[in-house]
Backbone as numpy.savetxt, mean C-alpha at the origin, in Angstrom:
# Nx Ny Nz CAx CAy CAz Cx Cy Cz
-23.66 -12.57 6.78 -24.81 -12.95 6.00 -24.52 -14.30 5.36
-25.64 -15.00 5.39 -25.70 -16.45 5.00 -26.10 -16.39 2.95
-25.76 -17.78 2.35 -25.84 -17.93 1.27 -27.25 -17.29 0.87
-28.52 -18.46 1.81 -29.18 -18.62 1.67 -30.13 -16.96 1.75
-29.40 -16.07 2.68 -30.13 -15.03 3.03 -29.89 -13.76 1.75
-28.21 -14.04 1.29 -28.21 -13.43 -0.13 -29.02 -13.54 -1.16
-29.39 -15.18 -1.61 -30.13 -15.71 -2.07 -31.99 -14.81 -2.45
-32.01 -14.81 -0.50 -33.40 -14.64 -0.66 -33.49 -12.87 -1.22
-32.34 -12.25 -1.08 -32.60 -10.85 -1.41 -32.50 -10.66 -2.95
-31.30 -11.47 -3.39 -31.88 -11.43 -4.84 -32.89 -12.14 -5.57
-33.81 -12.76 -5.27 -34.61 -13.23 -5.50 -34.14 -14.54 -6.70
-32.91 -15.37 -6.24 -32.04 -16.38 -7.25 -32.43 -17.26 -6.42
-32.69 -18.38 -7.40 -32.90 -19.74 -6.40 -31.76 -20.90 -7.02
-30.45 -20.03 -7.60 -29.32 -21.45 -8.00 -28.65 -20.62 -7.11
-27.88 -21.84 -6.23 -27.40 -21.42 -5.01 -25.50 -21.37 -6.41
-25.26 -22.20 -6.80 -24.50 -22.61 -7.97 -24.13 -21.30 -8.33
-24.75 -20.64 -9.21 -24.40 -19.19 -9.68 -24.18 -18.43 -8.63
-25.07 -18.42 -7.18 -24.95 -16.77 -6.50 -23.59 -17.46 -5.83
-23.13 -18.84 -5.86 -21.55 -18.85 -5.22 -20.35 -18.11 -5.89
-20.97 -18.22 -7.62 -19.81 -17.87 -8.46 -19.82 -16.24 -7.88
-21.31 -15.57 -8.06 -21.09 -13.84 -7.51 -20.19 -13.56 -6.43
-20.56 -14.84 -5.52 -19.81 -14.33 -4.54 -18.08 -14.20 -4.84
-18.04 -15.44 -5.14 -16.14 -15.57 -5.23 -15.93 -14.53 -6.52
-16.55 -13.96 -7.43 -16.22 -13.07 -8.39 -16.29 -12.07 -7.26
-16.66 -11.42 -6.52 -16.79 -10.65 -6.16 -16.01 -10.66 -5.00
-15.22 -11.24 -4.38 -14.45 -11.51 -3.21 -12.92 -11.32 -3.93
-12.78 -11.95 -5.40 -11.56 -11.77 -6.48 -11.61 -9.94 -6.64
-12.70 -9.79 -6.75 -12.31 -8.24 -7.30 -12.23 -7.54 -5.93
-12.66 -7.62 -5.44 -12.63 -6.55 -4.15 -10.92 -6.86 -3.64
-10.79 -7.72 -3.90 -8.50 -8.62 -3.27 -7.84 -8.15 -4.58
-8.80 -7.55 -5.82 -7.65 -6.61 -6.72 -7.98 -5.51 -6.52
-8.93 -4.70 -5.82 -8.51 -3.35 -5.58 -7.92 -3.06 -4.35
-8.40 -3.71 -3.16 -7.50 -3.05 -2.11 -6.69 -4.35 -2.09
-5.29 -3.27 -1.01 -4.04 -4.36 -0.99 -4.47 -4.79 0.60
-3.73 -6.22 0.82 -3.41 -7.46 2.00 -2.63 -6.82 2.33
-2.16 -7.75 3.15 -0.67 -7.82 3.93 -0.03 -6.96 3.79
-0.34 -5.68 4.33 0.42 -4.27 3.93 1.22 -4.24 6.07
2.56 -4.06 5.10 3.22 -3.68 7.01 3.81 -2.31 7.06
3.71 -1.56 8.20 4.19 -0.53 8.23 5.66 -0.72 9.13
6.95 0.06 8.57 8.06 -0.43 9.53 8.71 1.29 9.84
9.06 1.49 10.52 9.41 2.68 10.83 11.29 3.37 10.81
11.40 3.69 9.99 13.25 3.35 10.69 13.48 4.97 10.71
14.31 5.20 12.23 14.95 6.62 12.36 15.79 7.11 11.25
15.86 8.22 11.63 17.25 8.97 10.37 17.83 9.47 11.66
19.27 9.52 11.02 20.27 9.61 11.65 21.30 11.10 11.05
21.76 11.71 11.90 22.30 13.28 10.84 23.48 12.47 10.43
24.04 12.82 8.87 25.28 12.63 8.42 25.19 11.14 7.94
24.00 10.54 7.78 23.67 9.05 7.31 22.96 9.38 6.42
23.93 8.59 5.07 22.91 8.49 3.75 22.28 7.40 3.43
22.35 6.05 3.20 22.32 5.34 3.09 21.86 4.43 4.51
20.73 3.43 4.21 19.89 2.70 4.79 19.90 1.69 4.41
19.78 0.36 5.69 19.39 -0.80 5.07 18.04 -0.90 5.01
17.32 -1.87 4.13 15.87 -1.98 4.01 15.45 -3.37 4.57
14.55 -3.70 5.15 14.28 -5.05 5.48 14.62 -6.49 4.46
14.79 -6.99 4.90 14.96 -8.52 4.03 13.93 -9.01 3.05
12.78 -8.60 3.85 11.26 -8.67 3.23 10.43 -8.49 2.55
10.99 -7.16 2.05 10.26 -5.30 1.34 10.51 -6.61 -0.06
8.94 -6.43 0.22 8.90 -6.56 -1.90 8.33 -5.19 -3.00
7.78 -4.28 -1.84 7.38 -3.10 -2.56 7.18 -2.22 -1.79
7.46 -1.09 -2.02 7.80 0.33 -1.41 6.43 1.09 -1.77
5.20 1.42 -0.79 4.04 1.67 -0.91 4.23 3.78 -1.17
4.87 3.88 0.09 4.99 5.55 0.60 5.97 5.54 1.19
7.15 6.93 1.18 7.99 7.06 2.14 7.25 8.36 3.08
7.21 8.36 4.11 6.74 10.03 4.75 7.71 10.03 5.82
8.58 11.89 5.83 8.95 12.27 6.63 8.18 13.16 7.47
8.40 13.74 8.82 7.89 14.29 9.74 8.69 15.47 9.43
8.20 16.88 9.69 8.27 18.22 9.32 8.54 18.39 7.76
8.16 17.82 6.87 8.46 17.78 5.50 7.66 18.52 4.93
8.17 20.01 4.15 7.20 20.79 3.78 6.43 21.28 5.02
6.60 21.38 6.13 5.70 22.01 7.38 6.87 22.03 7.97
6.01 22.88 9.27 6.36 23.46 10.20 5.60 22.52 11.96
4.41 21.59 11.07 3.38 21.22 12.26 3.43 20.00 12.67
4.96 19.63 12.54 5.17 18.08 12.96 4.19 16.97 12.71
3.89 17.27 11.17 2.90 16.07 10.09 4.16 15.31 9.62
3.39 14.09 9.12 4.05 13.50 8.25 3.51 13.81 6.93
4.48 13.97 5.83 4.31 14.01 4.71 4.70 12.95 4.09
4.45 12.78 2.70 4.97 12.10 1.63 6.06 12.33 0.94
7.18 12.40 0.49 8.25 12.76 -0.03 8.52 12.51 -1.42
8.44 13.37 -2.24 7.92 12.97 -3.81 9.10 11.86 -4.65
8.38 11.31 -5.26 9.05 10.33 -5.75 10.07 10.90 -6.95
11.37 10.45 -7.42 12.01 11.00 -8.68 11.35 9.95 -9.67
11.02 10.79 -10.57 11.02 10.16 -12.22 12.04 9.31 -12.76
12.82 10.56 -13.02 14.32 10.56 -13.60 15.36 10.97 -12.86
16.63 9.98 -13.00 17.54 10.36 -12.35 17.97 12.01 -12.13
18.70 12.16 -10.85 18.63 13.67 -10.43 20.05 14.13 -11.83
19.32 15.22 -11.58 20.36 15.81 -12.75 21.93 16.87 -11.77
21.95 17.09 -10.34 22.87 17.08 -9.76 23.49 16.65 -8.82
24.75 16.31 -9.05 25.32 15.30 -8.94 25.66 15.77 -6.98
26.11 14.58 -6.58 26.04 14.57 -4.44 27.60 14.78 -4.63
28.07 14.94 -3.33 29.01 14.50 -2.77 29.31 13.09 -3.05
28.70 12.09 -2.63 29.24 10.73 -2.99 28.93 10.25 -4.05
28.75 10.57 -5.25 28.80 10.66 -6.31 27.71 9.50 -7.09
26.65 9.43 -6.14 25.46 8.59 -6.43 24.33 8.52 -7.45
């Protein structure tokens, strides 16, 4: 859709203001949903604790494992900790 055709639906004849609606409205819609979202996949390995993470990762959206909480080979979400775990590993993490 053209300026002019926004224009004619709101019945505005400053092209000036319905630009500002627009870019106000192009700002808010780029603060609720997120850009540049990548999905990267990395195997697990038995008897491997520890992972490297990409070079890249500036923020950690979701982790989901496959059979987690099921039986139906879904992926789930894997709940996040609050607070540090209160018992203690083998490697003493």
């Amino acid at each position: 859709m053209k300026v002019k055709e926004l224009m004619e639906r709101l019945g505005s004849t400053d092209t000036g203001v319905t630009l500002a609606y627009i870019k106000d409205a192009l700002e808010e819609i780029n603060t609720i949903s997120e850009t540049h979202l990548k999905t990267t996949r990395i195997d697990l390995n038995k008897d491997k604790r520890f992972y490297s993470m990409p070079s890249d990762v500036q923020q950690i959206k979701d982790i989901r494992c496959k059979n987690h909480l099921n039986s139906k080979d879904e992926y789930r979400t894997i709940p996040r900790l609050i607070y540090r775990p209160t018992i203690k590993d083998a490697d003493g993490e």
